[in-house]
C-alpha positions as CSV (number, residue, x, y, z in Angstrom):
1,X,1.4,230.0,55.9
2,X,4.6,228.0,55.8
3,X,4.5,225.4,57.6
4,X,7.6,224.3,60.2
5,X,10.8,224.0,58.1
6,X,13.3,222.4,60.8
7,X,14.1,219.5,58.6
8,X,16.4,221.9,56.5
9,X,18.2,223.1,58.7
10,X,20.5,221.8,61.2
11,X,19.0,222.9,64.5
12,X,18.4,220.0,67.4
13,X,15.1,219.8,68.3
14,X,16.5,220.7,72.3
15,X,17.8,224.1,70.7
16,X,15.3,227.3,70.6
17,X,17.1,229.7,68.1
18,X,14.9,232.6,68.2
19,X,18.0,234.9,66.7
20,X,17.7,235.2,63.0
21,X,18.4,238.9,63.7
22,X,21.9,238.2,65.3
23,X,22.8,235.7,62.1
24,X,20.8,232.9,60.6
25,X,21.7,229.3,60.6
26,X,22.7,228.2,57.1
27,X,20.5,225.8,55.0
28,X,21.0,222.6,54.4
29,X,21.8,222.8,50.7
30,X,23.7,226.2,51.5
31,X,26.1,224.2,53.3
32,X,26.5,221.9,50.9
33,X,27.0,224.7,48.4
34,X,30.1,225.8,50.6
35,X,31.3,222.6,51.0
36,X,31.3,221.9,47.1
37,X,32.8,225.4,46.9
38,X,35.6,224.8,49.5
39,X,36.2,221.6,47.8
40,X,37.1,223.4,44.6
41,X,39.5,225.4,46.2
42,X,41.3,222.7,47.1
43,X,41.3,221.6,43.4
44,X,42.3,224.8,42.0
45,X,42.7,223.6,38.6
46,X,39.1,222.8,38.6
47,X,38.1,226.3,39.0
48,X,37.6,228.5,34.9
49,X,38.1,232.2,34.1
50,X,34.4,232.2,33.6
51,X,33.7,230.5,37.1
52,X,35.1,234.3,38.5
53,X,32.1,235.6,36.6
54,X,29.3,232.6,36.7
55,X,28.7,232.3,40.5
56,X,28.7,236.1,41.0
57,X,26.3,236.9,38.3
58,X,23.9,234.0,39.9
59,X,23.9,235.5,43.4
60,X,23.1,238.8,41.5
61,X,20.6,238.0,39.6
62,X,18.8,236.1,42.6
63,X,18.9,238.9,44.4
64,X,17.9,241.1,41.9
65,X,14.6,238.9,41.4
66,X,14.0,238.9,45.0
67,X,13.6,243.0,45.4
68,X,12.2,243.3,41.7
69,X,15.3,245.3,40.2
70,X,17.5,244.4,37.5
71,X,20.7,242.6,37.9
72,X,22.6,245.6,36.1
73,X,21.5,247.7,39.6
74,X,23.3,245.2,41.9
75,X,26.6,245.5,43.2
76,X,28.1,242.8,45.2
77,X,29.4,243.9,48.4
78,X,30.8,242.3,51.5
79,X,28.9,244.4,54.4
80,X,26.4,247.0,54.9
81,X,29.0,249.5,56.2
82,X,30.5,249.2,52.8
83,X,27.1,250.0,50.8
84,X,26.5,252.7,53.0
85,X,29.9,253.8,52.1
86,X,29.1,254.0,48.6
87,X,25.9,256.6,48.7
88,X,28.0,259.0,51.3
89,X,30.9,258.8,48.3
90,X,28.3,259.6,45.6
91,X,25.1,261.6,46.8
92,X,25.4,264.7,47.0
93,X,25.5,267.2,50.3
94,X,25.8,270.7,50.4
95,X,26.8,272.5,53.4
96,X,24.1,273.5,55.6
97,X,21.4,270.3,54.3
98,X,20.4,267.8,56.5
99,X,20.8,264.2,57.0
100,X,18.3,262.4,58.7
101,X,19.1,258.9,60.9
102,X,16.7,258.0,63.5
103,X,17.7,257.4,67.0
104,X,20.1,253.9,68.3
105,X,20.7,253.6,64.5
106,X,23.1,250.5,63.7
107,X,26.6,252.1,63.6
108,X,26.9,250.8,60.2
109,X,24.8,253.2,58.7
110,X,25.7,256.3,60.6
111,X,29.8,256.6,60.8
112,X,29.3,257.6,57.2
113,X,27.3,259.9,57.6
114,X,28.6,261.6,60.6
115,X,32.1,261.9,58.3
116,X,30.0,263.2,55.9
117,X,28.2,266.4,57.7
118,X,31.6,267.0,59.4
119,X,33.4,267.5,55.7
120,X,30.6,268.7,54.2
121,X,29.3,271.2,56.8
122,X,26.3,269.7,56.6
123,X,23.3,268.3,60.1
124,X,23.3,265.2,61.2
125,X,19.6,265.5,62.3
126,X,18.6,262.1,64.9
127,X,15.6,261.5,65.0
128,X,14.1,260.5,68.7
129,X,12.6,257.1,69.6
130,X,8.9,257.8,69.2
131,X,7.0,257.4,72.4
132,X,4.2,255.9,70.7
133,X,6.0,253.6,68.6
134,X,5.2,255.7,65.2
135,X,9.0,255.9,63.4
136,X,7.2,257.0,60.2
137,X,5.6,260.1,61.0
138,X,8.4,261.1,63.6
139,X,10.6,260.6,60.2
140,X,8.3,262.3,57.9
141,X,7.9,265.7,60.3
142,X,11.9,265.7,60.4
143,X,12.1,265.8,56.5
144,X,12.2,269.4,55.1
145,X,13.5,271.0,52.3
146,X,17.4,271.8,53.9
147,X,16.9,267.5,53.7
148,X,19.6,266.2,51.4
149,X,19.9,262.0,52.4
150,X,17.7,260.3,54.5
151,X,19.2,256.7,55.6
152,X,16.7,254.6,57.5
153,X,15.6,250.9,57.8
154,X,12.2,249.7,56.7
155,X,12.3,248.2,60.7
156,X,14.3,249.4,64.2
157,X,17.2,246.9,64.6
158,X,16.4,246.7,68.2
159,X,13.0,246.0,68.1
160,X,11.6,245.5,65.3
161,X,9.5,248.6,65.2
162,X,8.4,249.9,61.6
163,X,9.2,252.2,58.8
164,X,7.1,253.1,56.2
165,X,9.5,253.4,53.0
166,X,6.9,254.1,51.0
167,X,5.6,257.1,52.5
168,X,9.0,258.1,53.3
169,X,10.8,257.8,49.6
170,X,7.5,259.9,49.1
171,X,8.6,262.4,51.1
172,X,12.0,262.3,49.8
173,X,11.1,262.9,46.5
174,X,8.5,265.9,47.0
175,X,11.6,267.6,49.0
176,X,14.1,265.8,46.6
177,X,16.2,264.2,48.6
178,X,18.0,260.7,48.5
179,X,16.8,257.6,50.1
180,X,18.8,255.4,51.6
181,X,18.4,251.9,53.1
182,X,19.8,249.7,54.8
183,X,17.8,246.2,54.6
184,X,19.9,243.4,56.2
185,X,16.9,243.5,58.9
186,X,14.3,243.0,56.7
187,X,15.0,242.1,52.9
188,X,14.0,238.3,52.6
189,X,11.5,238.4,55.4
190,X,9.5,241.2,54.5
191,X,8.1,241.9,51.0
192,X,10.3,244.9,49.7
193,X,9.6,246.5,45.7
194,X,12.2,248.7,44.1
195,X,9.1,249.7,42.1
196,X,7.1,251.2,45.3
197,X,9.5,252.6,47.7
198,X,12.3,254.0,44.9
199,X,15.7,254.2,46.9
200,X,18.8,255.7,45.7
201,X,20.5,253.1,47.3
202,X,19.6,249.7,49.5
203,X,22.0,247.7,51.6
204,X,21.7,244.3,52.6
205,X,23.9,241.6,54.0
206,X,23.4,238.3,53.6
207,X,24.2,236.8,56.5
208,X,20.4,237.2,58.2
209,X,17.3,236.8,56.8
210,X,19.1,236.1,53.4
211,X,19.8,233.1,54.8
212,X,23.6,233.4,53.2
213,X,27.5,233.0,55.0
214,X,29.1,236.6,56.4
215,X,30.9,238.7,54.6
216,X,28.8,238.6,51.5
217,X,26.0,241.0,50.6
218,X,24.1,243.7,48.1
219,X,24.3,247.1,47.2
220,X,20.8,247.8,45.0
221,X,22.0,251.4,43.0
222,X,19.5,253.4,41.3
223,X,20.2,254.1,37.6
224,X,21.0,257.6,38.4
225,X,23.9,256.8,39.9
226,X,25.3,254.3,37.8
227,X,27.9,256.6,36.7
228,X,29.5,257.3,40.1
229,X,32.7,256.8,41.8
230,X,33.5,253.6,43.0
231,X,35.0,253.0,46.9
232,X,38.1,251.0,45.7
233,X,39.1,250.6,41.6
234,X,39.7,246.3,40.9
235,X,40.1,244.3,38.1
236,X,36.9,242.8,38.3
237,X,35.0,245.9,37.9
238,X,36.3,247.0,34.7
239,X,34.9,246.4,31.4
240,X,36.4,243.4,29.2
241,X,37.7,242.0,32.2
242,X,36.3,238.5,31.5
243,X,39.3,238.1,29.3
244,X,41.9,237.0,31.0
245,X,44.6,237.3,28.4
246,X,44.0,241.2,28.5
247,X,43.8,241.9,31.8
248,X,47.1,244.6,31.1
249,X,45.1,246.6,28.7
250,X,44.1,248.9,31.0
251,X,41.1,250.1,30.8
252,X,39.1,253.2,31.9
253,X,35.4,251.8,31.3
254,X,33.6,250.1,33.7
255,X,31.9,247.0,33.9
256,X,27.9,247.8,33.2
257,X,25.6,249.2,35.6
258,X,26.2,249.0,39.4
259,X,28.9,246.6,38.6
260,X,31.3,249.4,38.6
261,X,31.0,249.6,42.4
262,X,31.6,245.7,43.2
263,X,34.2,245.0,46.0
264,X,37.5,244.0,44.3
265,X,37.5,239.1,45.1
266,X,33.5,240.1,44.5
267,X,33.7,236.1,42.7
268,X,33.8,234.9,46.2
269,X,33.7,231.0,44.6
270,X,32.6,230.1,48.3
271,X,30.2,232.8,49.7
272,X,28.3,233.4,46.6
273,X,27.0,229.8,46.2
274,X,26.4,230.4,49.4
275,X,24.1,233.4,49.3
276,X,22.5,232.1,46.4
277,X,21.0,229.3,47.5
278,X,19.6,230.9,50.5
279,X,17.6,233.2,48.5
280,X,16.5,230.4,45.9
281,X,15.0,228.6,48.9
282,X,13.0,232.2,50.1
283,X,12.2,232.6,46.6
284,X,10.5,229.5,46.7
285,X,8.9,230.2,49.6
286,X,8.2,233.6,48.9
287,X,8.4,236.4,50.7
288,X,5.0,237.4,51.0
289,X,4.4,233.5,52.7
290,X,7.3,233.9,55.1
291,X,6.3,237.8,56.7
292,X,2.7,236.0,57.6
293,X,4.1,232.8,59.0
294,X,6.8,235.2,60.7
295,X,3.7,237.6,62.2
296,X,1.9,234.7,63.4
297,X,4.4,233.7,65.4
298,X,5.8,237.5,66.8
299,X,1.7,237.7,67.8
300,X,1.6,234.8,69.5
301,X,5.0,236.0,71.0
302,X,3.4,239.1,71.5
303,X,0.4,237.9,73.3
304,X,2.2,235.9,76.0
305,X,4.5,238.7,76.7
306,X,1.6,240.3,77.1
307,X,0.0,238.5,79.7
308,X,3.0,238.3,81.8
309,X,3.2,242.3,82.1
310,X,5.6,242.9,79.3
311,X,5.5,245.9,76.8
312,X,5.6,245.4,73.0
313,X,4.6,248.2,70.0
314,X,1.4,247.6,68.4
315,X,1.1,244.9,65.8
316,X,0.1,247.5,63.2
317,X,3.3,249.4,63.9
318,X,6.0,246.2,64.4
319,X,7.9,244.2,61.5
320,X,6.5,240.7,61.1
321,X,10.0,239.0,62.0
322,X,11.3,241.1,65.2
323,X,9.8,242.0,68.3
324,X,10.9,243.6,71.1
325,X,9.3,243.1,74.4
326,X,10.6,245.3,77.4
327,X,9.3,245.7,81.3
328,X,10.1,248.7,83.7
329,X,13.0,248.9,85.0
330,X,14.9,246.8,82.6
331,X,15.5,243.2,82.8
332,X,18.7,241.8,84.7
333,X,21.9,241.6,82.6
334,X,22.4,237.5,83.2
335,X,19.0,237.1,81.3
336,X,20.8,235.9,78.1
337,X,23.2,233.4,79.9
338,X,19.5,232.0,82.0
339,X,17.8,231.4,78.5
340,X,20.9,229.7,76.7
341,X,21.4,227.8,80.2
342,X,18.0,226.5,78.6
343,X,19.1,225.8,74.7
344,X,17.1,229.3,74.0
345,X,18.8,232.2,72.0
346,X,17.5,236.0,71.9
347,X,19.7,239.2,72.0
348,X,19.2,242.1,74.4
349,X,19.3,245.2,72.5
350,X,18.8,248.8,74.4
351,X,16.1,248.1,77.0
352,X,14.9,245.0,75.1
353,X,14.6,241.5,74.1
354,X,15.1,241.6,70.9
355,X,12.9,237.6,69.8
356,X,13.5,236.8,66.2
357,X,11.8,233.6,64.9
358,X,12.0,232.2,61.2
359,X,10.4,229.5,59.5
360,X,12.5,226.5,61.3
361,X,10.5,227.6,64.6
362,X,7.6,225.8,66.1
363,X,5.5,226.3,69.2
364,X,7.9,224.3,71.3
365,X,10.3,226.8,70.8
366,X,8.1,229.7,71.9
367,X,6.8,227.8,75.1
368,X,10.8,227.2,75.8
369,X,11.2,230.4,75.4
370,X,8.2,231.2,77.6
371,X,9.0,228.5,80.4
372,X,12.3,230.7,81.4
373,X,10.6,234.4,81.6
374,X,7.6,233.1,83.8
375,X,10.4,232.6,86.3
376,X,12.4,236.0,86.4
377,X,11.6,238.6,88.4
């Protein structure tokens, strides 16, 4: 257990932020990062060929560590929608195959993929919100073998409400069919391995539990692909590049690996340092540490809601960092302007509150949070 980290951040102590699922607050030392970074901006001349490469390759590599890949399988990318992007480009789809999404899927990771069955002729098959709460076998019974792509999220964006990716990459590959991911809701509080669950592809941003600035984020590739077709063709991308002085030799090889598919500014001097030193400080933490202090406090969370005649999913079947707790009939639509009235921040997704501590939480936060939901109706 990790115990409360508040002092790193800079959160007042009036201030319940309960949102890490709507965007984390930065770091201490991850604002100082940016700063440092802006402040070279301002300097220009300060700023070397090989800074374009240095900071990138860091963030990389960090994030590389963190899911247990190589850095030559990370592409640097500046959203999910842009990752997810990248599989539709490069896995392939035959007309009349199947892609699977579940149900209130985050538009991110299903415009592509509606594009995609519409050119390709192939199903966009949804699966339906579970009524017990199981995504995993609802998943697994919708995977056959017309299944070419199934793009899921190891937890339900809403809620919180689990996926299995092992069983379901194990699925995938008995039907052999591609896995994709999107992680922003779980990568960096929950303990992911490239090893175990063997996606094609996995998206994260790093704006979330990454603990890193918008607009910056991950693409893990599977070696497979490395050969694909980028979304957008950039200098930085291409091999020999760090040489500035050649830049107008034109070349048709790519950088190695995943690189090929970075965005074109992928350098980003100020949002790499950024991202980087977010995931040095879960690193240090580790993951493993940070998904039990996290489920600690969504059972306590869980537990109260509980008691006052909320629903929530099973522990065995939610994330560690999200819950959603929901009541019949809905609650009223002021709820989140009553709780921030009261320096506490949740989001309502669907029919839910969607409660997303991290470590900078304590138990004053939850009985803040608690004190304004006694009182509604």
């Amino acid at each position: 257990m990790i115990p409360c980290q508040r002092d790193l951040f800079d959160i007042p102590k009036n201030v319940a932020y309960l949102n890490c699922a709507y965007t984390s607050p930065l770091l201490k030392i991850a604002h100082q990062a940016g700063t440092s970074a802006l402040q070279s901006k301002a300097n220009p001349w300060t700023i070397t060929p090989n800074d374009f490469f240095t900071s990138a390759e860091t963030a990389r590599e960090l994030f590389a560590e963190l899911i247990g890949s190589s850095s030559d399988d990370i592409a640097l990318v500046p959203a999910v929608s842009y990752g997810i992007a990248l599989a539709a480009l490069n896995l392939p789809v035959q007309s009349g195959q199947g892609i699977v999404i579940v149900q209130d899927q985050f538009p991110s990771n299903v415009y592509s993929w509606m594009r995609t069955a519409r050119e390709k002729g192939a199903e966009l098959k949804t699966v339906k919100r579970p009524p017990d709460c199981d995504w995993t076998k609802a998943i697994l019974r919708a995977i056959d073998n017309r299944t070419a792509i199934v793009a899921v999220q190891n937890c339900h964006w809403t809620d919180g409400t689990l996926v299995d990716l092992v069983e379901v990459g194990n699925k995938c590959r008995s039907v052999e069919a591609a896995l994709v991911i999107d992680g922003i809701q779980s990568i960096g509080a929950m303990p992911f391995s490239v090893t175990d669950v063997q996606p094609d592809f996995l998206v994260a941003a790093s704006h979330k539990w990454l603990l890193g600035a918008y607009s910056f984020g991950f693409c893990y590739v599977a070696p497979k692909w490395h050969g694909g077709t980028p979304l957008e063709e950039n200098w930085f991308n291409r091999a020999g590049s760090e040489d500035f002085s050649r830049l107008v030799d034109y070349q048709d090889a790519y950088q190695a690996g995943a690189r090929r598919f970075d965005q074109g500014e992928a350098s980003n001097f100020i949002l790499s340092p950024v991202a980087a030193a977010g995931i040095k400080q879960i690193l240090e933490w580790r993951v493993e540490r940070i998904a039990a202090t996290l489920s600690a406090k969504t059972n306590k969370i869980a537990q109260r809601a509980q008691n006052l005649g909320f629903r929530t999913a099973p522990a065995e079947l939610r994330a560690p960092n999200i819950i959603g707790i929901s009541k019949p009939g809905g609650f009223k639509k002021e709820l989140p302007q009553l709780l921030a009235q009261e320096n506490v921040y949740v989001s309502v997704r669907g029919e839910s509150i969607r409660i997303s501590p991290h470590v900078y939480n304590d138990n004053q936060d939850i009985e803040r949070l608690f004190g304004v939901l006694e009182k509604i109706d």
